[in-house]
C-alpha positions as a printed NumPy array, in Angstrom:
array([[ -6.912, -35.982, -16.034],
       [ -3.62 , -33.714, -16.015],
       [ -3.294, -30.786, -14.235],
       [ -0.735, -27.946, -14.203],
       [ -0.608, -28.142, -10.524],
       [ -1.891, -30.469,  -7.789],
       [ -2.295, -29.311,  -4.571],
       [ -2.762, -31.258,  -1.42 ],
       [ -4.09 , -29.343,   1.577],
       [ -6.73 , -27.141,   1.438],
       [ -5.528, -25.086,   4.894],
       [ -4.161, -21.627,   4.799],
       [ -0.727, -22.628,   2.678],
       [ -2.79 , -24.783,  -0.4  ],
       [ -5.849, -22.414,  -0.667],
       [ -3.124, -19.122,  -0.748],
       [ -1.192, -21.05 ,  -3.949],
       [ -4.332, -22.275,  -5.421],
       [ -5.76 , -18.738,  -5.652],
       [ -1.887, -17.005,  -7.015],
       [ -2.181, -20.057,  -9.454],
       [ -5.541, -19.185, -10.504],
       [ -4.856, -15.769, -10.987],
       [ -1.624, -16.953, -13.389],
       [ -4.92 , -18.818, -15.968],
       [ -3.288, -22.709, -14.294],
       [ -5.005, -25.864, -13.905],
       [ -5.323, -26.15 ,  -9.874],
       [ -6.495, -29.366,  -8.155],
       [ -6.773, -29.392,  -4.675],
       [ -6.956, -32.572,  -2.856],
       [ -7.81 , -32.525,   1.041],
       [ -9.189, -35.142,   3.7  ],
       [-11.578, -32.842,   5.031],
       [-15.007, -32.159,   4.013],
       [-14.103, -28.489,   3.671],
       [-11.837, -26.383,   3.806],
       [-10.081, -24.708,   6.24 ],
       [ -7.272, -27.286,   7.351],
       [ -7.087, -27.773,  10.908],
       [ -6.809, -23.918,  11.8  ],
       [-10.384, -22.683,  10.109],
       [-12.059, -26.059,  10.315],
       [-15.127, -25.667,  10.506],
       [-14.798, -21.928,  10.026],
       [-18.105, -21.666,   7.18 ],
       [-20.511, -23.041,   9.776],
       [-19.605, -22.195,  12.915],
       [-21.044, -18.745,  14.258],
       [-22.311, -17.728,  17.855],
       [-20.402, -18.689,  21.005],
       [-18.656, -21.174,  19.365],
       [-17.436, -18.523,  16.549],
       [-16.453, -16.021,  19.773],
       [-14.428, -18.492,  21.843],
       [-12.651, -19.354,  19.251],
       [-10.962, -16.041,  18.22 ],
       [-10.662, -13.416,  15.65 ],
       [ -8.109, -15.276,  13.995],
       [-10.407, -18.14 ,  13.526],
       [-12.417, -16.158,  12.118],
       [ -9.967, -14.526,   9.651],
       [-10.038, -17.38 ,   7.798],
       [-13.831, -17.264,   6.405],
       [-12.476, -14.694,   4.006],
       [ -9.905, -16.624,   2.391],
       [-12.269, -20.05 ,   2.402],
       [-15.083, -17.851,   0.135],
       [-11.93 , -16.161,  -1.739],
       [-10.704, -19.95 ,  -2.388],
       [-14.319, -21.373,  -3.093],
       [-14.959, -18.866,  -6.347],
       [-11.164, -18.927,  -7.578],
       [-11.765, -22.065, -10.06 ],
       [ -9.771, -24.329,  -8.868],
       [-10.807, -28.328,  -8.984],
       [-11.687, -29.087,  -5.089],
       [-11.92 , -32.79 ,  -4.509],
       [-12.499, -32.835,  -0.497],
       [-12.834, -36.078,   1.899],
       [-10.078, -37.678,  -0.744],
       [ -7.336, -39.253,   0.146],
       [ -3.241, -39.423,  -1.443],
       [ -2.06 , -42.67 ,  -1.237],
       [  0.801, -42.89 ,  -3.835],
       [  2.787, -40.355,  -5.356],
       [  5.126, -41.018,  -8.465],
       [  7.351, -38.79 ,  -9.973],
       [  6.303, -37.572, -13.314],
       [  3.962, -36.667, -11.328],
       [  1.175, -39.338, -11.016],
       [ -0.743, -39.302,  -7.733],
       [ -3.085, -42.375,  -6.864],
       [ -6.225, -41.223,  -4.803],
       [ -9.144, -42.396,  -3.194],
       [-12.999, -40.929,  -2.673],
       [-16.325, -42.339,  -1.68 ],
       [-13.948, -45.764,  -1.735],
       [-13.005, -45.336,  -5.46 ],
       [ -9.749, -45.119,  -6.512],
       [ -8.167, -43.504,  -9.329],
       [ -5.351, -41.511, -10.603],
       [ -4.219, -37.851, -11.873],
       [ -1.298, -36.28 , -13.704],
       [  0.37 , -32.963, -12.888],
       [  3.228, -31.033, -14.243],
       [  3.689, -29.678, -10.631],
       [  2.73 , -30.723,  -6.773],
       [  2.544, -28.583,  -4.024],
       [  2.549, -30.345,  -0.43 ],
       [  0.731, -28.307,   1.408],
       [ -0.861, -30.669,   4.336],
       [  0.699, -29.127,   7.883],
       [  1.905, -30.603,  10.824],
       [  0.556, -33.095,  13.403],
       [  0.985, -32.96 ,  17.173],
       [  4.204, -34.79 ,  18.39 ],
       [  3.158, -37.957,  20.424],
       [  5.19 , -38.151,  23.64 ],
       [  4.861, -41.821,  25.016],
       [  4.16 , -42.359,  29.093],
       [  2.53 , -44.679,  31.016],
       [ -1.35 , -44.862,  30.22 ],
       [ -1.09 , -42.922,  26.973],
       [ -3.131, -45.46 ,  25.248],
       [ -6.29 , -45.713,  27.985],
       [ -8.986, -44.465,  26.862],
       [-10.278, -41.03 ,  28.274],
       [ -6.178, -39.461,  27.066],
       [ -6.265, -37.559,  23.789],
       [ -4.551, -34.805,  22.909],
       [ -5.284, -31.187,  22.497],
       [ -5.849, -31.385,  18.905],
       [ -8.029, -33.782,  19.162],
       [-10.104, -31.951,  21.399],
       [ -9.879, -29.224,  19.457],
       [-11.071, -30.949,  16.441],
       [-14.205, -31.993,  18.853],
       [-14.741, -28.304,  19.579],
       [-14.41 , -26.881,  15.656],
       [-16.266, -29.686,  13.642],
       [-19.253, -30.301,  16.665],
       [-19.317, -27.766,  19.23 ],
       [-18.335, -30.248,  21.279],
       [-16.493, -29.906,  24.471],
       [-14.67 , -32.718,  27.086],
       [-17.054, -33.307,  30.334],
       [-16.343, -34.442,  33.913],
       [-12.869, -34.119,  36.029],
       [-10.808, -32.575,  33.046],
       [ -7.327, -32.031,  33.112],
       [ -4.76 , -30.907,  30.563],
       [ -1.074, -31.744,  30.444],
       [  1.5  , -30.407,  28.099],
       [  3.637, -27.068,  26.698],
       [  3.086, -24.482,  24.12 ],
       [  0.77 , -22.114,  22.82 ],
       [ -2.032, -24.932,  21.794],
       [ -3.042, -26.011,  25.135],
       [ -3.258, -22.731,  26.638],
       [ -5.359, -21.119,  23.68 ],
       [ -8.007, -24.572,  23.85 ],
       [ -7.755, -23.762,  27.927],
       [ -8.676, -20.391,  27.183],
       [-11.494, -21.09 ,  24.199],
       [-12.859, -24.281,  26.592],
       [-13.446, -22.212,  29.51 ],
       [-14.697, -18.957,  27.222],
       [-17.461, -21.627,  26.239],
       [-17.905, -22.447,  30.586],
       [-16.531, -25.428,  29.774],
       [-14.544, -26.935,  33.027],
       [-10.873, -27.633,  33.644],
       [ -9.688, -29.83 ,  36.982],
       [ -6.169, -28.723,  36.588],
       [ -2.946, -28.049,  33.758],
       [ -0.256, -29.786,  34.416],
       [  2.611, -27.36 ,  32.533],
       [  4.911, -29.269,  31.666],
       [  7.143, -26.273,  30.242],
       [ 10.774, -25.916,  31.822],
       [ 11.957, -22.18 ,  33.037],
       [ 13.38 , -20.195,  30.097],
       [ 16.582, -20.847,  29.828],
       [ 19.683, -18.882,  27.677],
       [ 18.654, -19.895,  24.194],
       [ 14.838, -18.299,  24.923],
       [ 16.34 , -14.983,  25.654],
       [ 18.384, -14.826,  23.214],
       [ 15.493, -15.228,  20.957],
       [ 13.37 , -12.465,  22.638],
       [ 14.304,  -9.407,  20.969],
       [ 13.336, -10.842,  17.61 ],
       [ 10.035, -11.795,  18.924],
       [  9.174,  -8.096,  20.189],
       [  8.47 ,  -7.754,  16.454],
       [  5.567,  -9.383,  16.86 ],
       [  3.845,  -7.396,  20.372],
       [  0.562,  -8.073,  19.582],
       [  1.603, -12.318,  19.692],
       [  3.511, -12.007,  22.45 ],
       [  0.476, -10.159,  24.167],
       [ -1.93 , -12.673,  23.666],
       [  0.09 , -15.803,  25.064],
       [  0.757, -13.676,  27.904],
       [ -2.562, -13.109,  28.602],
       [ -3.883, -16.806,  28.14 ],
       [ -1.04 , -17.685,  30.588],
       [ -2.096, -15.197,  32.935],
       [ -5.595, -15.918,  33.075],
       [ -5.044, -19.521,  33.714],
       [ -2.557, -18.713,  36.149],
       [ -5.396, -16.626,  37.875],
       [ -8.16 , -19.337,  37.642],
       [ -5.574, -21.014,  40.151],
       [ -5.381, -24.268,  37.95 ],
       [ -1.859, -24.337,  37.218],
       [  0.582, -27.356,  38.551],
       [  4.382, -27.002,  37.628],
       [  7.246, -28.081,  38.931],
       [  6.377, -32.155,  38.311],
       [  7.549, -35.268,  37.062],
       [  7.016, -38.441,  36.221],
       [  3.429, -38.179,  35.133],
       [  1.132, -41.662,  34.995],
       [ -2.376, -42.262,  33.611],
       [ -3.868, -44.937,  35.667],
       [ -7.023, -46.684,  35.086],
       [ -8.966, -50.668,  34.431],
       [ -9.927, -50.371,  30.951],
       [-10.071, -46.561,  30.785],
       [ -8.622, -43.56 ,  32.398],
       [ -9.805, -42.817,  36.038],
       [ -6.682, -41.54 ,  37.479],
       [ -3.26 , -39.23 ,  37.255],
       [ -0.043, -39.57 ,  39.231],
       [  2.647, -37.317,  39.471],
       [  5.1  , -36.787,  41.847],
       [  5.837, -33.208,  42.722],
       [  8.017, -32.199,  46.093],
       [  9.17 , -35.361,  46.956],
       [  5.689, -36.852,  47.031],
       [  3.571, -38.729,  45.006],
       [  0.344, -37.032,  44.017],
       [ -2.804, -38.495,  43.101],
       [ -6.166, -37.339,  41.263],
       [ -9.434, -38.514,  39.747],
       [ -9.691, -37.812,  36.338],
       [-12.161, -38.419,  33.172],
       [-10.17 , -36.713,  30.473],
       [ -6.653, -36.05 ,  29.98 ],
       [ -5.276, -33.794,  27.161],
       [ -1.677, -33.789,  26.175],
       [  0.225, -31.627,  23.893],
       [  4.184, -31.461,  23.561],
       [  4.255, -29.524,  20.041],
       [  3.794, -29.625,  16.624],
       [  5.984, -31.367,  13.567],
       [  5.667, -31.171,  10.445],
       [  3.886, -34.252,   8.064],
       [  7.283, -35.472,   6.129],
       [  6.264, -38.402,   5.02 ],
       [  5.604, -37.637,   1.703],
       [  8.808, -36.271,   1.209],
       [ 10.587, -38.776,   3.203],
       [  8.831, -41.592,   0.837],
       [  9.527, -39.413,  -2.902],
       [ 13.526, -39.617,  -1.62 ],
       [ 14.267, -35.859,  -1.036],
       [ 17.167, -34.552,   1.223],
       [ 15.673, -33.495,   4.539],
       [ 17.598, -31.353,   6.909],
       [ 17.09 , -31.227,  11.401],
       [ 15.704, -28.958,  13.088],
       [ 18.123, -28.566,  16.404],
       [ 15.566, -26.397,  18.862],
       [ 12.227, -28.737,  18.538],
       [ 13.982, -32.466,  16.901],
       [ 12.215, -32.805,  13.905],
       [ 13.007, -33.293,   9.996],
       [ 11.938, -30.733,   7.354],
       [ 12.351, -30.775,   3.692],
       [ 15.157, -29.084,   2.295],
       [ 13.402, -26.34 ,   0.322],
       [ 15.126, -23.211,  -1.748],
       [ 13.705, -19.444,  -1.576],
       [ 10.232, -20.558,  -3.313],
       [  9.613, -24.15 ,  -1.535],
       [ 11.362, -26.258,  -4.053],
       [ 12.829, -29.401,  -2.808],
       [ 15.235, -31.508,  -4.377],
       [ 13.458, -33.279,  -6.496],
       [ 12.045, -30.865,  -9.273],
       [  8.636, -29.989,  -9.755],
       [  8.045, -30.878,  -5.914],
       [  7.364, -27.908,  -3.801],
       [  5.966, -27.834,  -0.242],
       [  4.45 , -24.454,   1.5  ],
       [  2.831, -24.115,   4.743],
       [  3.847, -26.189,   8.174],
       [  4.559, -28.597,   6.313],
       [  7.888, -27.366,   5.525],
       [  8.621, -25.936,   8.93 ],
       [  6.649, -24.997,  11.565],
       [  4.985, -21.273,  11.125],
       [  1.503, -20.619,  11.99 ],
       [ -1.363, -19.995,  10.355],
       [ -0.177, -16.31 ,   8.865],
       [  3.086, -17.185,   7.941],
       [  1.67 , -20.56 ,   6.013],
       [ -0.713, -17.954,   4.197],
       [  2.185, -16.022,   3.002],
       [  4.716, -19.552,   1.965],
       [  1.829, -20.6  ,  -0.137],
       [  1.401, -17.275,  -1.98 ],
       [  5.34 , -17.532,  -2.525],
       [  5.04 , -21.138,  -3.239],
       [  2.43 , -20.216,  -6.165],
       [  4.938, -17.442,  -7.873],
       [  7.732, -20.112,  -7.821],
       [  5.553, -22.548,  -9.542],
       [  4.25 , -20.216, -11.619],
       [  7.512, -19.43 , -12.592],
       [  8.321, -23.475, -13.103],
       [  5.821, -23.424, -15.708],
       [  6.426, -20.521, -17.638],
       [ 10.166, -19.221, -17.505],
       [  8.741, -15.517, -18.787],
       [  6.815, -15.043, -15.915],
       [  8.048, -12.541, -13.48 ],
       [  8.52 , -14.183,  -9.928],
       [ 10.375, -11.481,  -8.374],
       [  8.789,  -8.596,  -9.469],
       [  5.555,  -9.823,  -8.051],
       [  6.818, -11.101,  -4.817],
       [  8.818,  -7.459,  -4.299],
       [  5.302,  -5.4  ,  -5.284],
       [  3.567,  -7.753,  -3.021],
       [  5.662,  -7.195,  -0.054],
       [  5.989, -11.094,   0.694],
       [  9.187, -11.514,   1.781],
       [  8.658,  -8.476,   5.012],
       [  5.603,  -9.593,   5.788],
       [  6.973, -13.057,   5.916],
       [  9.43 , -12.345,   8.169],
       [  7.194, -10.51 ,  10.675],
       [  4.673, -13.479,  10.4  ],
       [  7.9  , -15.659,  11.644],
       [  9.378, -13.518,  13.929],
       [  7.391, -15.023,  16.938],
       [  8.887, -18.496,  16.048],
       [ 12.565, -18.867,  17.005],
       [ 11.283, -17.789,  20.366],
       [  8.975, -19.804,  20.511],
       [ 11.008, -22.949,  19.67 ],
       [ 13.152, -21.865,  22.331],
       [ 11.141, -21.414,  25.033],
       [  9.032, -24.602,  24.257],
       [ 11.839, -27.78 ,  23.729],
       [ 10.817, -31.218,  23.186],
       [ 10.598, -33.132,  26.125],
       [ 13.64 , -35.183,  27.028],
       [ 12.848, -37.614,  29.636],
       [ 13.938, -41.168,  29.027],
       [ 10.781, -43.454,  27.84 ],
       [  9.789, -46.458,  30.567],
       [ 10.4  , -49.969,  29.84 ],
       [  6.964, -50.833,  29.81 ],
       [  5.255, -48.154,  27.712],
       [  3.453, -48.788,  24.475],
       [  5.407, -46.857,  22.014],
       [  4.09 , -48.192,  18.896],
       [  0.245, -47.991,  19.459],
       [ -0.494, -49.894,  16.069],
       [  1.989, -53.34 ,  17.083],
       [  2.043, -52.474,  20.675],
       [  5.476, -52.269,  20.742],
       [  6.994, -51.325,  23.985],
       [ 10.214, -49.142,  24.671],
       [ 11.905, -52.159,  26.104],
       [ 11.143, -54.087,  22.785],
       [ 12.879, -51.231,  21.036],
       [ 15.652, -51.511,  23.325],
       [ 16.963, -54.611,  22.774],
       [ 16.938, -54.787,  19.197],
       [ 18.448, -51.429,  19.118],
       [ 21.566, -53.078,  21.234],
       [ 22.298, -55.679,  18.758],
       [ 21.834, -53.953,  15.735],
       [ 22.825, -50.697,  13.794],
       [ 21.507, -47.465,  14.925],
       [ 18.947, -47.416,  12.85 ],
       [ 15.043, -47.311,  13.369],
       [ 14.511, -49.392,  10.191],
       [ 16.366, -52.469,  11.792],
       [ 13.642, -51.74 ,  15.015],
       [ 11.342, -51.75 ,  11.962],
       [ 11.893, -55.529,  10.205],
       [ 12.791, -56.657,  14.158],
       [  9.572, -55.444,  15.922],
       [  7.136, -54.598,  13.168],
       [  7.028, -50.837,  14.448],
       [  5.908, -48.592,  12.318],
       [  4.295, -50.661,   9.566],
       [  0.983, -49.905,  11.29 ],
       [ -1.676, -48.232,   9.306],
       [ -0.155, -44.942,  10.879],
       [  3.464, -45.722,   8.829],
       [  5.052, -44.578,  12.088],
       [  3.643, -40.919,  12.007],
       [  2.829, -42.005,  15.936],
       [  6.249, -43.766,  16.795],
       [  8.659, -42.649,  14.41 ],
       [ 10.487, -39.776,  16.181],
       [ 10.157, -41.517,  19.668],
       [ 12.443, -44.648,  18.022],
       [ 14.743, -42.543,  16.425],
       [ 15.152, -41.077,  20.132],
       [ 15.4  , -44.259,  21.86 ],
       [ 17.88 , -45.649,  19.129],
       [ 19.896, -42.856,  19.318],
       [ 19.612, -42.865,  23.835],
       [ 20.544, -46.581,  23.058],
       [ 23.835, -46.017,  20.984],
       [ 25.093, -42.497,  22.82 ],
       [ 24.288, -40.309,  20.142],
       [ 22.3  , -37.39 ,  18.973],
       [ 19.131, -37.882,  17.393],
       [ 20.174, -36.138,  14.397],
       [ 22.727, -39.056,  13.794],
       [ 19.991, -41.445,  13.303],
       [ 17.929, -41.424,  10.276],
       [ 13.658, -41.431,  10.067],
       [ 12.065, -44.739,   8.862],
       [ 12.169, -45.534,   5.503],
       [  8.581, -44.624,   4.144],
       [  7.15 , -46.731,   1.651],
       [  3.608, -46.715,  -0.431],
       [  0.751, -46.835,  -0.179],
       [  1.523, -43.306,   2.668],
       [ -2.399, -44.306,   3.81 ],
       [ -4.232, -47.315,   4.209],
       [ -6.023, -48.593,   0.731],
       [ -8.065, -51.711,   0.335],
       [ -7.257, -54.296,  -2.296],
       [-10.516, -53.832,  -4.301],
       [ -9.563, -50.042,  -4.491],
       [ -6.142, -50.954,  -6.   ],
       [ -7.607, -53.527,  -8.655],
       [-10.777, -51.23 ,  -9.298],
       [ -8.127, -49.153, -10.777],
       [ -7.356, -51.91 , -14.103],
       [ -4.904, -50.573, -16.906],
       [ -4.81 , -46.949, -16.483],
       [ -3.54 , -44.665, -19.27 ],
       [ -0.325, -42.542, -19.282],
       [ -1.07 , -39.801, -17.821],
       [  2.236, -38.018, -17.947]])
């Protein structure tokens, strides 16, 4: 089959273009890992009601409007499916219910988010430390929430909203380690921007303050270690000059989002850094085209923005590719009647602050710790390949084997490019990503051959 646009993501950026794209009389497919949708924001969001519903938030709950709104717009919805190859022309190779096949569009919108960044320590890998997300996930798609000694260690405005959901459900928390530095210059700078959004500001003042109140809050610590024989039973830290030590069952770590690049990192096109938070984004013009034509990208996945302001990108995203397909149509004049580009910027305005307040950690990585979890490759590994060699993380690739994992270095790739670049005395802008190549998730050999001589489809 050919479409006149595939979509892939069915969170708030993809459903937003598939319904402007609908409205325009295109051919929509939208292609998402999830049983429904939602994306990671709303997951969940058509079954859950009661408690769970409430503890979660009105903004949750926002998106069960735009999920029914997306259900009856007409678009194809393939759900639990999987992208694992994506050609220009555009041919994209998928797999559902372990069948593989392929489709045709004139146009593809990456829509698919971000991920949490993975901050290596010691003990990351024992089992009993996930991250927030994770947890998260847990809480949206079962109801379920972490039990025994729980702790929580990160930065940013996704631990202390699951902190504040968890213990809205009486779930328990042993302690949150904040690992969050004092504002500094650049945050303040940012602030009066952010007062355009009061009612944002408002609520992650009030989730800090309650947790402040609950008398759970450690700051002030450094380096933190999860300790355990075969799983996690303990966490060190040393704080005023001493080392401290506590039982734990669960940790939870967060240290930020990132956008998913891989796609665009694999289809070749130019990628641009992101100075406040480290990270690569797609270089995109005024509608979320990148450089390669017929390729746009809306939502997180271009930068990150929250769940509003990936609402709004996709509805732009679906006038510019409207406007792809049919040169007539008028672009502008709907995005001006619509009011896209204010509302945009007030969705956003929250962000730079944000960024600013919350930087990526920049401690050094141990020696010892597991930094690629798929070839258990440690930092030291890394190390000494990254002294003899060019500073770049493919040679740490063909050295070590990190990053050709069936995670293609989503988990390891930015904590390479850091220690390369710590390695050689540069900035991590200076070094490039890993070189991404197909399949961008794991496919089985019997998928591939089920597929025999395909047709054209371009």
């Amino acid at each position: 089959m050919k479409y006149d646009v595939v979509v892939i993501g069915a969170g708030p950026a993809g459903m937003s273009a598939a319904i402007r794209l609908r409205k325009n009389g295109s051919s929509v497919a939208v292609i998402d890992e999830q049983p429904a949708p939602g994306g990671q924001i709303w997951r969940g969001v058509e079954r859950n009601s009661g408690p769970v519903a409430e503890a979660l938030g009105t903004d949750y709950r926002k998106g069960a409007a735009l999920v029914q709104t997306f259900r009856a717009c007409g678009a194809d919805y393939m759900p639990e499916t999987q992208v694992w190859q994506i050609e220009e022309g555009w041919n994209l190779f998928l797999t559902s219910g372990g069948r593989a096949r392929r489709i045709g569009a004139r146009v593809v919108l990456l829509a698919n988010g971000a991920q949490e960044r993975p901050v290596p320590f010691p003990g990351w890998t024992l089992p009993g430390v996930m991250t927030v997300g994770a947890a998260q996930i847990l809480l949206k798609s079962g109801g379920m929430l972490p039990q025994g000694d729980v702790w929580i260690a990160g930065a940013g405005p996704l631990p202390l909203l699951y902190a504040t959901q968890l213990l809205g459900l009486e779930g328990r928390i042993a302690g949150f380690l904040d690992t969050s530095r004092k504002p500094g210059i650049a945050a303040l700078t940012k602030l009066s921007g952010a007062w355009r959004d009061i009612p944002g500001l408002l609520k992650g003042a009030r989730w800090l303050r309650d947790l402040r109140k609950s008398g759970k809050m450690v700051r002030g610590f450094h380096d933190l270690h999860a300790v355990g024989d075969g799983r996690l039973q303990y966490l060190e830290w040393q704080s005023a000059g001493e080392r401290r030590k506590v039982k734990v069952d669960v940790l939870l770590v967060h240290e930020g989002v990132v956008p998913r690049i891989h796609e665009t990192m694999a289809l070749g096109c130019a990628h641009e850094w992101n100075e406040l938070q480290n990270y690569f984004t797609p270089r995109l013009d005024g509608w979320g085209e990148t450089s390669k034509a017929g390729l746009f990208v809306a939502g997180d996945a271009g930068g990150i923005g929250g769940w509003l302001a990936a609402t709004l990108s996709g509805e732009i995203g679906g006038l510019g590719i409207a406007k792809h397909l049919d040169a007539s149509f008028d672009a502008e004049g709907e995005r001006h009647k619509a009011g896209l580009d204010k509302r945009l910027a007030s969705a956003r305005a929250l962000r730079p602050f944000l960024d600013a307040l919350y930087p990526p950690p920049t401690a050094s990585i141990a020696d010892e710790v597991i930094v690629c979890r798929c070839e258990e490759v440690t930092a030291a590994q890394i190390r000494s390949v990254a002294k003899v060699s060019a500073p770049d993380p493919n040679a740490v690739k063909a050295a070590t084997r990190c990053g050709m994992g069936p995670c293609q270095g989503r988990q390891c790739g930015y904590s390479v490019q850091a220690l390369v670049a710590e390695t050689h005395g540069i900035p991590p802008r200076d070094v490039s990503f890993f070189n991404i190549r197909p399949p961008l998730k794991p496919v089985t050999l019997g998928e591939i051959a089920a597929l025999g001589d395909l047709e054209d489809v371009s």
